[in-house]
N, CA, C and O atoms as CSV, one atom per row, in Angstrom:
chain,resi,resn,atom,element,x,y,z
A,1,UNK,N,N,-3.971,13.072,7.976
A,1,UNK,CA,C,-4.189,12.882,6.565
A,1,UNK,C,C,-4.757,11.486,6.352
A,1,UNK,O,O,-4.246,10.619,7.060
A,2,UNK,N,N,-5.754,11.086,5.477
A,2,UNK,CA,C,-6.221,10.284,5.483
A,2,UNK,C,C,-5.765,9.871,3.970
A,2,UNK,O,O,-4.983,10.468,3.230
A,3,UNK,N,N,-6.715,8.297,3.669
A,3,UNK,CA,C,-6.002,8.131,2.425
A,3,UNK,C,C,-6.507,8.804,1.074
A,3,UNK,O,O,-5.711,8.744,0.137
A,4,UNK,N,N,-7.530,9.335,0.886
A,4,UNK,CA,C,-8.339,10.220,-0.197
A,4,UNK,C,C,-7.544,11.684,0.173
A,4,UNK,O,O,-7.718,12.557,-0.678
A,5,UNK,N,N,-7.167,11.851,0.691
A,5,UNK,CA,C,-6.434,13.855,0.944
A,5,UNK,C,C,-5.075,13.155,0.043
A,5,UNK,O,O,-4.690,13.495,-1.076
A,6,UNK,N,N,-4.435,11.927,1.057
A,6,UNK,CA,C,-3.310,11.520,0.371
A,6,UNK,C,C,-3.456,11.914,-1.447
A,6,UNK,O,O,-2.830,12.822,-1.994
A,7,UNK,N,N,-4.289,11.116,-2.035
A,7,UNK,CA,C,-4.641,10.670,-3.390
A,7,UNK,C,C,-4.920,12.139,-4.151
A,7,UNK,O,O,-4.917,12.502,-5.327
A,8,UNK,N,N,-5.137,12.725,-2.996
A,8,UNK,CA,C,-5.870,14.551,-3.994
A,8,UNK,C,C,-4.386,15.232,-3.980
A,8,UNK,O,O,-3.943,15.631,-5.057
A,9,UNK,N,N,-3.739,15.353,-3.001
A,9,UNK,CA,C,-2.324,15.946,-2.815
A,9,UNK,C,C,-1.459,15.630,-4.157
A,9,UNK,O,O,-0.565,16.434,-4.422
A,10,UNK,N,N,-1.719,14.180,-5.289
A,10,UNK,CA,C,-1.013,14.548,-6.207
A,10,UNK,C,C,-1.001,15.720,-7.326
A,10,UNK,O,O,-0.014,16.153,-7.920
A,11,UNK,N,N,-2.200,16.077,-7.446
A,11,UNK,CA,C,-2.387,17.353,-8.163
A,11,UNK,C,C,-1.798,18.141,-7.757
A,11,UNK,O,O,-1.798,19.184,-8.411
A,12,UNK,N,N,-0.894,18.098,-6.350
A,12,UNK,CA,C,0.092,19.258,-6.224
A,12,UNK,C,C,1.376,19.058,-6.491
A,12,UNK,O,O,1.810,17.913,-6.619
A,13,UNK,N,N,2.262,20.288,-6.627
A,13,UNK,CA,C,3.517,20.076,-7.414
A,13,UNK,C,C,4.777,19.610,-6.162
A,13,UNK,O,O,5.960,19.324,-6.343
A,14,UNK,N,N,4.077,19.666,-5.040
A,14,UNK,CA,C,5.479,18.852,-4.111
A,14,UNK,C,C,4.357,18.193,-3.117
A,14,UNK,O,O,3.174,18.518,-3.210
A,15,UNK,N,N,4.833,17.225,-2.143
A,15,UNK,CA,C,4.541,16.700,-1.447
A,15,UNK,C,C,3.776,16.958,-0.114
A,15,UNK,O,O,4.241,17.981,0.388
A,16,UNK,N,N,2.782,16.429,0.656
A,16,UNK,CA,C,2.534,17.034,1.375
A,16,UNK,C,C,3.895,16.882,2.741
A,16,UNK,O,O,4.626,15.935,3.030
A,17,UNK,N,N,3.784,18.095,3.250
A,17,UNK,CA,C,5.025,18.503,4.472
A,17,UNK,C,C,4.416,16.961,5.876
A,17,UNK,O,O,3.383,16.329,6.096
A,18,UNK,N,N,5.607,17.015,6.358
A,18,UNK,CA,C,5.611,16.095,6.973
A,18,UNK,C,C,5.112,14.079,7.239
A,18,UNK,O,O,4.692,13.284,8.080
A,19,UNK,N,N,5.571,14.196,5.796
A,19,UNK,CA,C,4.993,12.391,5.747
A,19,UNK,C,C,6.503,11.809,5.960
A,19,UNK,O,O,7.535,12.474,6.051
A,20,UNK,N,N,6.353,10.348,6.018
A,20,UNK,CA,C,8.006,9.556,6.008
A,20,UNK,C,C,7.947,9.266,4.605
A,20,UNK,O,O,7.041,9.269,3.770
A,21,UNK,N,N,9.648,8.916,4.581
A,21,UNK,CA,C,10.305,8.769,3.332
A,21,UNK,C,C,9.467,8.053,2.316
A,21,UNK,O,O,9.391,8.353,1.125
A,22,UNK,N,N,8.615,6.701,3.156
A,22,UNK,CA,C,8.253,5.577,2.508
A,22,UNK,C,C,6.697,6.200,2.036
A,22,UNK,O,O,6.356,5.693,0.968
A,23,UNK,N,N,5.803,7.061,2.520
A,23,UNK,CA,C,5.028,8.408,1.668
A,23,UNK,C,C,5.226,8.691,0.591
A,23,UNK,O,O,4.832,8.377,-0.533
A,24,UNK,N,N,6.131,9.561,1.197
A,24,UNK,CA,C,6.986,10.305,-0.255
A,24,UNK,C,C,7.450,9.747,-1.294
A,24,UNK,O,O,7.334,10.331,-2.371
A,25,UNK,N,N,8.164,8.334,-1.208
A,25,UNK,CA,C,8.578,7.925,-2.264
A,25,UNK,C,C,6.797,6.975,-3.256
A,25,UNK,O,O,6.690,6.476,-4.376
A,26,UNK,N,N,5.913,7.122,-2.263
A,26,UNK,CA,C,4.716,6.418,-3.163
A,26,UNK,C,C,4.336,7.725,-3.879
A,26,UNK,O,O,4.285,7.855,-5.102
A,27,UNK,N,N,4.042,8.800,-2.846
A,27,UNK,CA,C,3.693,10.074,-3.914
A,27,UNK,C,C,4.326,10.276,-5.092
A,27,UNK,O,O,3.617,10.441,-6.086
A,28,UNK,N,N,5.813,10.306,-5.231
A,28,UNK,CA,C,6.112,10.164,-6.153
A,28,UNK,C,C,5.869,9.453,-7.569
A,28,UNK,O,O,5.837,9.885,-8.721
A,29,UNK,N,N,5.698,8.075,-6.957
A,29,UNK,CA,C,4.977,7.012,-7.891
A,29,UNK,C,C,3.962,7.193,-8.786
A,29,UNK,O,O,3.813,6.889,-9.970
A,30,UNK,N,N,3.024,7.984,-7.637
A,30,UNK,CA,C,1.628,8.309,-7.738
A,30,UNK,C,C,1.583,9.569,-8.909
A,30,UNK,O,O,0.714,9.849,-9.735
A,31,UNK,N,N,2.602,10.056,-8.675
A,31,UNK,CA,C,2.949,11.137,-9.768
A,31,UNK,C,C,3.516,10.744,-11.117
A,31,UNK,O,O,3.271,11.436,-12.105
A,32,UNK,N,N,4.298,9.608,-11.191
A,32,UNK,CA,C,4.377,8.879,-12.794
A,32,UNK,C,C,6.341,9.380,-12.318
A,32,UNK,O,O,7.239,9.321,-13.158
A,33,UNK,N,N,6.516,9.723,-11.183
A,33,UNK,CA,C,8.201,10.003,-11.104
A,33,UNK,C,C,9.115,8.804,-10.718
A,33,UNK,O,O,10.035,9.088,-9.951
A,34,UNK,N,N,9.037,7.813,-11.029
A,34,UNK,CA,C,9.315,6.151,-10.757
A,34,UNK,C,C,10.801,6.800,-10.177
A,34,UNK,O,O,10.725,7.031,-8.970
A,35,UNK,N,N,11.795,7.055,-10.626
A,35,UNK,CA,C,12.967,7.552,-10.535
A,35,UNK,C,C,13.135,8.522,-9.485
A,35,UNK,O,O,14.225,8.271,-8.970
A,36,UNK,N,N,12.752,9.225,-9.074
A,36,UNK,CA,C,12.448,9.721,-7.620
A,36,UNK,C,C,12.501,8.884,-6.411
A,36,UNK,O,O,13.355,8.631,-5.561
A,37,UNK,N,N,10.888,8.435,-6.713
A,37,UNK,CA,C,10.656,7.529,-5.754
A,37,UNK,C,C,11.818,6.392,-5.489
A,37,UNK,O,O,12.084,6.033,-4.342
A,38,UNK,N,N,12.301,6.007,-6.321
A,38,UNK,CA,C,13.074,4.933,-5.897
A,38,UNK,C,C,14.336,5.985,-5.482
A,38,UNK,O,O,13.955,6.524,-4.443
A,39,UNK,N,N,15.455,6.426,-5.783
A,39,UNK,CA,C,16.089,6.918,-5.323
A,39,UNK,C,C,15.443,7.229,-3.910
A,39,UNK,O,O,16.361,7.169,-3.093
A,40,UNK,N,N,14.268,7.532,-3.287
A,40,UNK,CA,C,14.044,7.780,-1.980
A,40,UNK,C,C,14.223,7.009,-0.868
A,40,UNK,O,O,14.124,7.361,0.308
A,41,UNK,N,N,14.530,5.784,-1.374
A,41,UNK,CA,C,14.597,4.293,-0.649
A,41,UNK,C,C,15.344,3.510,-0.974
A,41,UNK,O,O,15.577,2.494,-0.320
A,42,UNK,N,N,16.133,3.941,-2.548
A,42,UNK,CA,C,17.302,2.889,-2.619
A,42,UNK,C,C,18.410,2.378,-1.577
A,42,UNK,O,O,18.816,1.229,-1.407
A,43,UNK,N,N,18.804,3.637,-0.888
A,43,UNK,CA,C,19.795,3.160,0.278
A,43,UNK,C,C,19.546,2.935,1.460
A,43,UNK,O,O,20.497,2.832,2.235
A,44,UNK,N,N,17.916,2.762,2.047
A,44,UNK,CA,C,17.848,2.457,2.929
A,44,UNK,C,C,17.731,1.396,3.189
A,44,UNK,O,O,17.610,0.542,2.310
A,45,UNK,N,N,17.727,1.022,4.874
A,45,UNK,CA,C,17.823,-0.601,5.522
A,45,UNK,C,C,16.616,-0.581,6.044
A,45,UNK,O,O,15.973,0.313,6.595
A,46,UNK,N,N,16.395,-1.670,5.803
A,46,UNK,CA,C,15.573,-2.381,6.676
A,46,UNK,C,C,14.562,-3.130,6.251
A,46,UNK,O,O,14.707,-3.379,5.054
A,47,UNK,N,N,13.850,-3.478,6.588
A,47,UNK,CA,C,12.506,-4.541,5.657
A,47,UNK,C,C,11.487,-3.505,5.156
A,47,UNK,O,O,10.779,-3.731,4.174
A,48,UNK,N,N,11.437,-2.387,5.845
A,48,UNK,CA,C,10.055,-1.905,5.547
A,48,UNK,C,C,10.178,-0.711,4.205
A,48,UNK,O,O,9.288,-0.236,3.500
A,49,UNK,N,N,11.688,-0.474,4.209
A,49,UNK,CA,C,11.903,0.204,2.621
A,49,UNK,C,C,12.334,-0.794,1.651
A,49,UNK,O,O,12.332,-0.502,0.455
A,50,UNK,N,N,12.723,-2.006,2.074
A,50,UNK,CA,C,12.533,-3.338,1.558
A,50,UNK,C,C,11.286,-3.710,0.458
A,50,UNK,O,O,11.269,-4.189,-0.676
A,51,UNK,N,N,10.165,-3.185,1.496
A,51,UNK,CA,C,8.736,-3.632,0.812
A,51,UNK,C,C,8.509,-2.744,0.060
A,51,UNK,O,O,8.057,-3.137,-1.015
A,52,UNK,N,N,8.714,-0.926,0.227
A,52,UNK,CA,C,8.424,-0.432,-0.893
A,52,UNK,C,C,8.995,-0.398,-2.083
A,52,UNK,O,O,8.291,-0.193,-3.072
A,53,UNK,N,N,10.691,-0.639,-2.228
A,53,UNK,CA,C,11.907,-1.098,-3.227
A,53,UNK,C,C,11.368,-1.776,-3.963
A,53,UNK,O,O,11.526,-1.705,-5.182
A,54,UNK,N,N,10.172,-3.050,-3.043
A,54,UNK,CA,C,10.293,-4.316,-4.052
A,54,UNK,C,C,9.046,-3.563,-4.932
A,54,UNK,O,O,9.284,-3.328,-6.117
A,55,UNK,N,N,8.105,-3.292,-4.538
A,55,UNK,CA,C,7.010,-2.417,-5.277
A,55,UNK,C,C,7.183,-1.667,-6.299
A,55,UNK,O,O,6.473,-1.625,-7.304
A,56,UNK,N,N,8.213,-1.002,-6.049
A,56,UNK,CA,C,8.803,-0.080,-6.843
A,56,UNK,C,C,9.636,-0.881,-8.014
A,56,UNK,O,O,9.660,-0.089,-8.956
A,57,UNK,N,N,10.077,-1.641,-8.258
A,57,UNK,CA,C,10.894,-2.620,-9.070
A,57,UNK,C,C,9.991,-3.644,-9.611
A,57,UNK,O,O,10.482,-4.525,-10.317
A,58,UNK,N,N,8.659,-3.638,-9.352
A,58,UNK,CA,C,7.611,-4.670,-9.819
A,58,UNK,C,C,6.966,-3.037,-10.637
A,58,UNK,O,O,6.922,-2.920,-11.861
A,59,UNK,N,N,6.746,-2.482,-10.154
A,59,UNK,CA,C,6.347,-1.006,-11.546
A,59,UNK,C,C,7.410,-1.142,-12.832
A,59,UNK,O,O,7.138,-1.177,-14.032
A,60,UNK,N,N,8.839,-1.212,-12.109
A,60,UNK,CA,C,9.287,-1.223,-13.334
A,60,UNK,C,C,9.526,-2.221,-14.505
A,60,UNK,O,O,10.087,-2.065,-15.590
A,61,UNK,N,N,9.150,-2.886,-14.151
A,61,UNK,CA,C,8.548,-4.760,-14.549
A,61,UNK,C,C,9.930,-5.951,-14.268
A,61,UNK,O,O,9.922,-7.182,-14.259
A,62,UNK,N,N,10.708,-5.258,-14.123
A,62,UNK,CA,C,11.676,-5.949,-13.075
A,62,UNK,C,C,11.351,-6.807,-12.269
A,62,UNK,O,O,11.468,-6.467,-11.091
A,63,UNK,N,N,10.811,-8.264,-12.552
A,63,UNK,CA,C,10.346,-8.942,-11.899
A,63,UNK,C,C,11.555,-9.541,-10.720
A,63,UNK,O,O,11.417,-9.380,-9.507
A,64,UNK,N,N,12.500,-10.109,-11.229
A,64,UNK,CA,C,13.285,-10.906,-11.076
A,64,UNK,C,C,13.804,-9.885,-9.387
A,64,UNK,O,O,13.839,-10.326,-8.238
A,65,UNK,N,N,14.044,-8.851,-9.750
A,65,UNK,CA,C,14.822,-7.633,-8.969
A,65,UNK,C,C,13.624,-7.791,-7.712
A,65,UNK,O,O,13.976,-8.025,-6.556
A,66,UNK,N,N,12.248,-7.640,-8.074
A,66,UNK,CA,C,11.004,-7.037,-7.167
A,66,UNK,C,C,11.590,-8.395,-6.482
A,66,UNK,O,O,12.190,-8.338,-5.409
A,67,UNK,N,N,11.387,-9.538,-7.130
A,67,UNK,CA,C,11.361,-10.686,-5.841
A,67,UNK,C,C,12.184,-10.684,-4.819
A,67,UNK,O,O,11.934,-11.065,-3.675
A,68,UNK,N,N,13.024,-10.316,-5.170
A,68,UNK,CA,C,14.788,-10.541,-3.996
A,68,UNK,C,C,13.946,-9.455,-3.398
A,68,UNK,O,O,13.075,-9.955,-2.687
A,69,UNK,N,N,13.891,-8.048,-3.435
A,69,UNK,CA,C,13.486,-7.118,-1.998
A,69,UNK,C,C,12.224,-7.667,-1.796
A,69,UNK,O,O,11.875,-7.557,-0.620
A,70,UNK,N,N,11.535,-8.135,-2.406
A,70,UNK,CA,C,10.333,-8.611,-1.342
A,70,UNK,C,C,10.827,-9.643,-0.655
A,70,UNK,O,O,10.350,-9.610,0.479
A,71,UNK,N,N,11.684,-10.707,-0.824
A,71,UNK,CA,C,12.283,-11.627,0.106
A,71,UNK,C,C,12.702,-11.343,1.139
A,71,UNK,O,O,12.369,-11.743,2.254
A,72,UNK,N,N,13.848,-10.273,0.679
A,72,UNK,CA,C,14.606,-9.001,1.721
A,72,UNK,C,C,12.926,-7.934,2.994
A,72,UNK,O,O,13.014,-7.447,4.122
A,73,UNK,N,N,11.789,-8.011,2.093
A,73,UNK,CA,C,10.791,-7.649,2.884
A,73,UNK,C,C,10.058,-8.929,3.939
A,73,UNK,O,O,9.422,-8.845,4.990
A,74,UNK,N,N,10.469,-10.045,3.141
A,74,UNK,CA,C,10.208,-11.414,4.162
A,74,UNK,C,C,8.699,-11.199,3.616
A,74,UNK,O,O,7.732,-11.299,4.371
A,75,UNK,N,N,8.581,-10.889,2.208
A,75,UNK,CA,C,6.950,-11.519,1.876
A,75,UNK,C,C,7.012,-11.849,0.657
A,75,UNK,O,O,7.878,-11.232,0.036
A,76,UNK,N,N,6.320,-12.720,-0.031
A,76,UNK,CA,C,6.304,-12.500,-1.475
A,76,UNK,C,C,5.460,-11.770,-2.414
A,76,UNK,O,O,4.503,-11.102,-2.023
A,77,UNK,N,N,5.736,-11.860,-3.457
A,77,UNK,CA,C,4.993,-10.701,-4.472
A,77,UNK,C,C,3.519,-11.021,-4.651
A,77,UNK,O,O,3.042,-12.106,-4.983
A,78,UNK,N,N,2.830,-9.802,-4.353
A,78,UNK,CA,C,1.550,-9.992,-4.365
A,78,UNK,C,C,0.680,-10.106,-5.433
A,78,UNK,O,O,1.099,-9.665,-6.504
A,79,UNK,N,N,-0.528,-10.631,-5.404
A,79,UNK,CA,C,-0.787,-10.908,-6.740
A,79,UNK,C,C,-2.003,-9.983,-7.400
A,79,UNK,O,O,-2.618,-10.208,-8.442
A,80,UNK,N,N,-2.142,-8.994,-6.576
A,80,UNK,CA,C,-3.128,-7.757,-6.630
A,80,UNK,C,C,-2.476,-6.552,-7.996
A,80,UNK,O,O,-1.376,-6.308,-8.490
A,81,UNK,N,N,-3.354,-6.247,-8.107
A,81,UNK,CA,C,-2.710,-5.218,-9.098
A,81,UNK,C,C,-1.851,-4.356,-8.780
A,81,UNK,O,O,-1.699,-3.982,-7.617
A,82,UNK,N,N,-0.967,-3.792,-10.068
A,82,UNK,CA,C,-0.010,-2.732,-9.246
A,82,UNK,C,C,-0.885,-1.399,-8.262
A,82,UNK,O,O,-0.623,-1.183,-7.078
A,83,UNK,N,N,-1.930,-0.629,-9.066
A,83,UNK,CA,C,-2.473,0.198,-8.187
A,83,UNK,C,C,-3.437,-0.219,-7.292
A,83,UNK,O,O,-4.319,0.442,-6.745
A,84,UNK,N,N,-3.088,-1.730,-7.183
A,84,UNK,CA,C,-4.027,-2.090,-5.718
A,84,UNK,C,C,-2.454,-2.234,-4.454
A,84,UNK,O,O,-2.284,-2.055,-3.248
A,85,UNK,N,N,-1.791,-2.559,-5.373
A,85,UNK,CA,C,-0.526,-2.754,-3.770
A,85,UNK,C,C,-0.460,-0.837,-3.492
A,85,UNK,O,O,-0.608,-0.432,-2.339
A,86,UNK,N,N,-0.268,0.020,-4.462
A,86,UNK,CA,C,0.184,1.057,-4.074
A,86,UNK,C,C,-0.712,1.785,-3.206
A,86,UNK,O,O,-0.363,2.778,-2.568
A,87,UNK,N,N,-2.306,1.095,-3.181
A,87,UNK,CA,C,-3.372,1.843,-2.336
A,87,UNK,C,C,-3.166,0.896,-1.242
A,87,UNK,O,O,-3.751,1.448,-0.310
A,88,UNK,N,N,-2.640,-0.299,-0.759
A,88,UNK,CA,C,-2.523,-1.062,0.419
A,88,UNK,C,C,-1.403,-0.579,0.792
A,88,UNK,O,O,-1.463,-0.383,2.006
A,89,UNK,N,N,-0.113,-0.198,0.246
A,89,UNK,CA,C,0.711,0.300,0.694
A,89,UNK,C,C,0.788,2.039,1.357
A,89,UNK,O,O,1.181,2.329,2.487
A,90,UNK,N,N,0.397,2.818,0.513
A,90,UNK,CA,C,-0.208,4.108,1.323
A,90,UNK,C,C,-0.988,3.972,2.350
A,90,UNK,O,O,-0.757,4.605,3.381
A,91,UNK,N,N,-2.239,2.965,2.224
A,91,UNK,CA,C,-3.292,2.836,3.246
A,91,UNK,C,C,-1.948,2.618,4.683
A,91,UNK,O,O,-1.837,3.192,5.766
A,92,UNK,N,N,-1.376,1.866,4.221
A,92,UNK,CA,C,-0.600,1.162,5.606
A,92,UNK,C,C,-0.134,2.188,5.852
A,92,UNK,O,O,-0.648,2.755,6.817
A,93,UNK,N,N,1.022,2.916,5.141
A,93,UNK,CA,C,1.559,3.792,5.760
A,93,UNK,C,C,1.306,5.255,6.410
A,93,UNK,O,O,2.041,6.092,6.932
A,94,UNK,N,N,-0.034,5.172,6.140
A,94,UNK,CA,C,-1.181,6.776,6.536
A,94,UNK,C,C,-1.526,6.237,8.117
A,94,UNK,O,O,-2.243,7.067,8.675
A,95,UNK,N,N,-1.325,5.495,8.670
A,95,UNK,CA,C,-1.872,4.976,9.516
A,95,UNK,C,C,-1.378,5.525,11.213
A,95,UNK,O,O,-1.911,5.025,12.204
């Protein structure tokens, strides 16, 4: 799957089969389901659901919140638009 199939797959009503969590919870995004998506990654560890948490909490304009998991991601908040992190962030994770 590349990243344009990614981007067409939201016109469908579930996800495409076999992506990781950190996918799924952007598809979601990508779908306007903020609340999904985050529940998809709220309880996980590690830095790299870290980075999408903090993404996800900078959508919700939760600035203050986005910074700590991007810290917790060991980067800081980027200064690109929101639908430019969410196409660097899919890009990364299609990879």
């Amino acid at each position: 799957m590349d990243f344009n199939q990614f981007k067409q797959s939201l016109q469908q009503a579930r996800p495409p089969e076999h992506i990781s969590v950190f996918l799924e919870s952007l598809w979601y995004d990508g779908k306007g389901d903020w609340a999904r998506a985050h529940d998809l990654v709220d309880d996980l560890p590690g830095t790299t659901a870290a980075r999408v948490h903090a993404y996800l909490h900078r959508v919700e304009g939760d600035l203050g919140n986005a910074d700590y998991w991007y810290r917790q991601a060991g980067e800081k908040r980027p200064a690109c638009s929101l639908q430019e992190e969410w196409e660097l962030l899919v890009r990364h994770f299609i990879k």
